[in-house]
N, C-alpha and C positions, 0 to 999 in steps of 0.2 A: 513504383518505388517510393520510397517513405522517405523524409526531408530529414537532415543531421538534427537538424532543431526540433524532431518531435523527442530525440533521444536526451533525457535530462538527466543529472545529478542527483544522489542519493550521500545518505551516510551510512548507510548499510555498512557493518564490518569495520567503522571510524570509531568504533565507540569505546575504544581502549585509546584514545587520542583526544585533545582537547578542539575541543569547534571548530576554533581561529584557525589550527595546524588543519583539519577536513575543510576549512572551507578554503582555505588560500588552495590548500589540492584540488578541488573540486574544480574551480576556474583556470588553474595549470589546466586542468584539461579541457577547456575549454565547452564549460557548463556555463552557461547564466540562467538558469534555473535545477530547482532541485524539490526533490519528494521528501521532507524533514520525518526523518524516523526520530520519535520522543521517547528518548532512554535516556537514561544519566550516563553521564555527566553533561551534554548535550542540554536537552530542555526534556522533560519528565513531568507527570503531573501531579506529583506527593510533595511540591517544596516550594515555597513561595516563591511566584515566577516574575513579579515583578521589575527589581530591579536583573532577577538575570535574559527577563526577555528583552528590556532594553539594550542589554551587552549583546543578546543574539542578535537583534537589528541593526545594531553596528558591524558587528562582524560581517554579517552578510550582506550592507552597504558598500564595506569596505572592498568586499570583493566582487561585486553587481553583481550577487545573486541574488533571486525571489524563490519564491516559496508557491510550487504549486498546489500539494497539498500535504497537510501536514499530519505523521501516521502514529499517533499513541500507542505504544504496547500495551498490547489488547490480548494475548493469546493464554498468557498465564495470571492465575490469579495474582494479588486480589483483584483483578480487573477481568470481568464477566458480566455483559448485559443482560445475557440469560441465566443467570445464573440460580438454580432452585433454593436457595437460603436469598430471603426477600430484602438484607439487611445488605449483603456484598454488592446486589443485584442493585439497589437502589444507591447506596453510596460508588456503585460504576456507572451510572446513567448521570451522575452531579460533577464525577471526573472529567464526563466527557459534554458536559456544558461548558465546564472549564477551557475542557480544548478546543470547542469551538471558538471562546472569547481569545484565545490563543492566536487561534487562526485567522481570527478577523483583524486581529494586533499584527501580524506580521501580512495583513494582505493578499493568504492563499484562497487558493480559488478553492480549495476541497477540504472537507475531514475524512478522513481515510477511516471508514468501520466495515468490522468483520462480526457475524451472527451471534458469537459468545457459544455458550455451551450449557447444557440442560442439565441437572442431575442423571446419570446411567439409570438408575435405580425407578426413574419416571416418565411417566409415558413422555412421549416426544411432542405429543402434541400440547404439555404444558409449555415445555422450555420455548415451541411455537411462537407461542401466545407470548411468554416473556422475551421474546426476540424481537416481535411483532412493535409491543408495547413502546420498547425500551427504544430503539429507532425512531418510531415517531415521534417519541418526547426529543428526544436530542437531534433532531432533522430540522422540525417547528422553531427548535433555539437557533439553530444554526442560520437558518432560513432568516430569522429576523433581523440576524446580523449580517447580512449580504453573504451567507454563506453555503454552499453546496453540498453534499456529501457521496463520496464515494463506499461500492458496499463488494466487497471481496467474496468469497466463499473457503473455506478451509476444508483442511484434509479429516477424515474420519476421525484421528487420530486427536484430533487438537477439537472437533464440534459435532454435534448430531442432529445441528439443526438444519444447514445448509452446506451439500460434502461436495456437488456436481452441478451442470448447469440446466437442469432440470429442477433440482430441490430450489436454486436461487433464483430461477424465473420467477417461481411460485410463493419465494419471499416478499421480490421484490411487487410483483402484482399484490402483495396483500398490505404493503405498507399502502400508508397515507402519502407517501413525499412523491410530486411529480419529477422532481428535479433531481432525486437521486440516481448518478450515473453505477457503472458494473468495472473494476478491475477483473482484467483477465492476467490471471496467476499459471506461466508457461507449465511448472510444475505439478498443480493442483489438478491443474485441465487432466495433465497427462496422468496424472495419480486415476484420474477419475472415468479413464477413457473416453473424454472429450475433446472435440477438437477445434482448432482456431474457426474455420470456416463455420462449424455447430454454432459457437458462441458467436461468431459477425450476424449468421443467418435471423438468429434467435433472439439480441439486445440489437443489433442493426450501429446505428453510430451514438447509443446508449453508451457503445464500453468507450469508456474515456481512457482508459489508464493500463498498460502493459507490465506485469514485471517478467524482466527475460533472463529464465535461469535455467541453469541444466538438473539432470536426475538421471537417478535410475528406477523408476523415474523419480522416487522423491530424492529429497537431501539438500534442494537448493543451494548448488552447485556453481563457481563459475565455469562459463563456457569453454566446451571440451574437457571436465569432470566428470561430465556424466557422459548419459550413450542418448538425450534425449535430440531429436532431429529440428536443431535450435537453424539452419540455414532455410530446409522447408517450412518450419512456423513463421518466420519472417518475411519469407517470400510470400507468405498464404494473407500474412496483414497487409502486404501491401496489393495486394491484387483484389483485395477485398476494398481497399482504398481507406483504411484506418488511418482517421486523422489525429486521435488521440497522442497523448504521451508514452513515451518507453521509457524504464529505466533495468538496471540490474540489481539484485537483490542477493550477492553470495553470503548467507551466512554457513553452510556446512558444516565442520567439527567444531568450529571457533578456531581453527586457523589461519583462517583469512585477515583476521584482523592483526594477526601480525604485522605485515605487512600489507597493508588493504589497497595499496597506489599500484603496485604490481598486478595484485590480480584486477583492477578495475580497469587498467591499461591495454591488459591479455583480452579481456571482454569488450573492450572497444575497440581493437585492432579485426576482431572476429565479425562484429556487427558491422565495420566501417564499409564492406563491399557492398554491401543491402542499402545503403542510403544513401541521397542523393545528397551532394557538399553544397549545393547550390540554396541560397537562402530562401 
């Protein structure tokens, strides 16, 4: 069984709300750590972060939480690592130098990247190569500055460079970075008929990072939204003895962020029998 304190805080779904109101919730719930998703009005990386990254570190002083790692939106343009116009492709490899100085500025252990996406119209094995590339260079930055990185995989739908755990072994064997750890996405797995035990067997205690969401199987879901068997993926991480972090990730219709303190409450009440309270 898995300890309460691998389960951490996110802003997932906060992002119609200002920080300070997500972060004072976040420790209501009893988070002192959290996965920082970089959208606006939050922290983003199109706007001079200076004085408001200092206002983030107060904020998140204020309420003793840290920053595990911290997740730039990365799925929609303009921001593509792979991306086959060499101009978007290279001004999102300088974004995400940025957010590693970001990251080192707030003291997380991780950058959160995902493979980007290739032009349709080109073979796969270019947008590879600009996957390949584009990791490296902002792994090496990251690296210099005491910094880690984590590397997710996406669904078909959103990349065609890395969809399953198979295509992302074979990413991650081709990068340069030792240190780069693997998110396991509850969702994506199952989109891609992959399973918890596949991915422990395959990255071993490589996967640092969990996000635990429902589907059917896609739509990232809160729990019991979907039909996906969120009680056995749970039970399957801890028997596997995953000492990595969990969090939840409901984004869905954009409903959620209505009221994002209810559905985050609903998904901790669900996980809270799987973990052990004991510190």
């Amino acid at each position: 069984m898995m300890k309460r304190r691998q389960l951490i805080g996110a802003n997932f779904s906060f992002q119609h709300h200002p920080f300070r109101w997500t972060a004072e919730r976040l420790s209501g719930m009893g988070f002192d750590r959290m996965e920082f998703w970089g959208i606006a009005p939050h922290l983003d990386l199109f706007h001079d972060y200076g004085a408001r990254l200092v206002e983030v570190k107060s904020i998140l002083d204020d309420n003793g939480l840290t920053v595990r790692c911290f997740t730039p939106e990365q799925v929609l343009y303009p921001i593509n690592i792979a991306s086959g116009d060499g101009t978007y492709r290279q001004a999102s490899v300088q974004r995400f130098m940025r957010a590693a100085d970001i990251c080192a500025e707030l003291g997380a252990t991780y950058l959160f990247l995902t493979p980007g996406r290739g032009f349709e119209c080109e073979s796969r094995d270019t947008a590879w190569a600009h996957s390949v590339d584009s990791i490296n260079r902002i792994a090496a930055h990251a690296r210099s500055l005491g910094v880690s990185c984590l590397l997710e995989p996406l669904q078909r739908l959103e990349s065609n460079i890395a969809t399953n755990a198979e295509e992302l072994y074979a990413l991650w064997r081709a990068l340069d970075a030792d240190d780069l750890d693997i998110v396991l996405d509850l969702v994506a797995m199952a989109a891609a008929g992959d399973s918890v035990g596949g991915y422990l067997e395959r990255f071993g205690q490589r996967v640092a990072h969990v996000h635990v969401v429902d589907g059917t199987p896609a739509g990232h879901l809160a729990w019991g939204d979907g039909n996906l068997p969120l009680d056995e993926y749970i039970a399957a991480l801890g028997a596997h003895g995953f000492a990595g972090t969990l969090t939840f990730e409901p984004f869905g219709n954009g409903s959620y962020s209505l009221d994002p303190v209810t559905v985050w409450r609903r998904c901790l009440e669900a996980i809270t029998p799987h973990l052990d309270q004991a510190d």
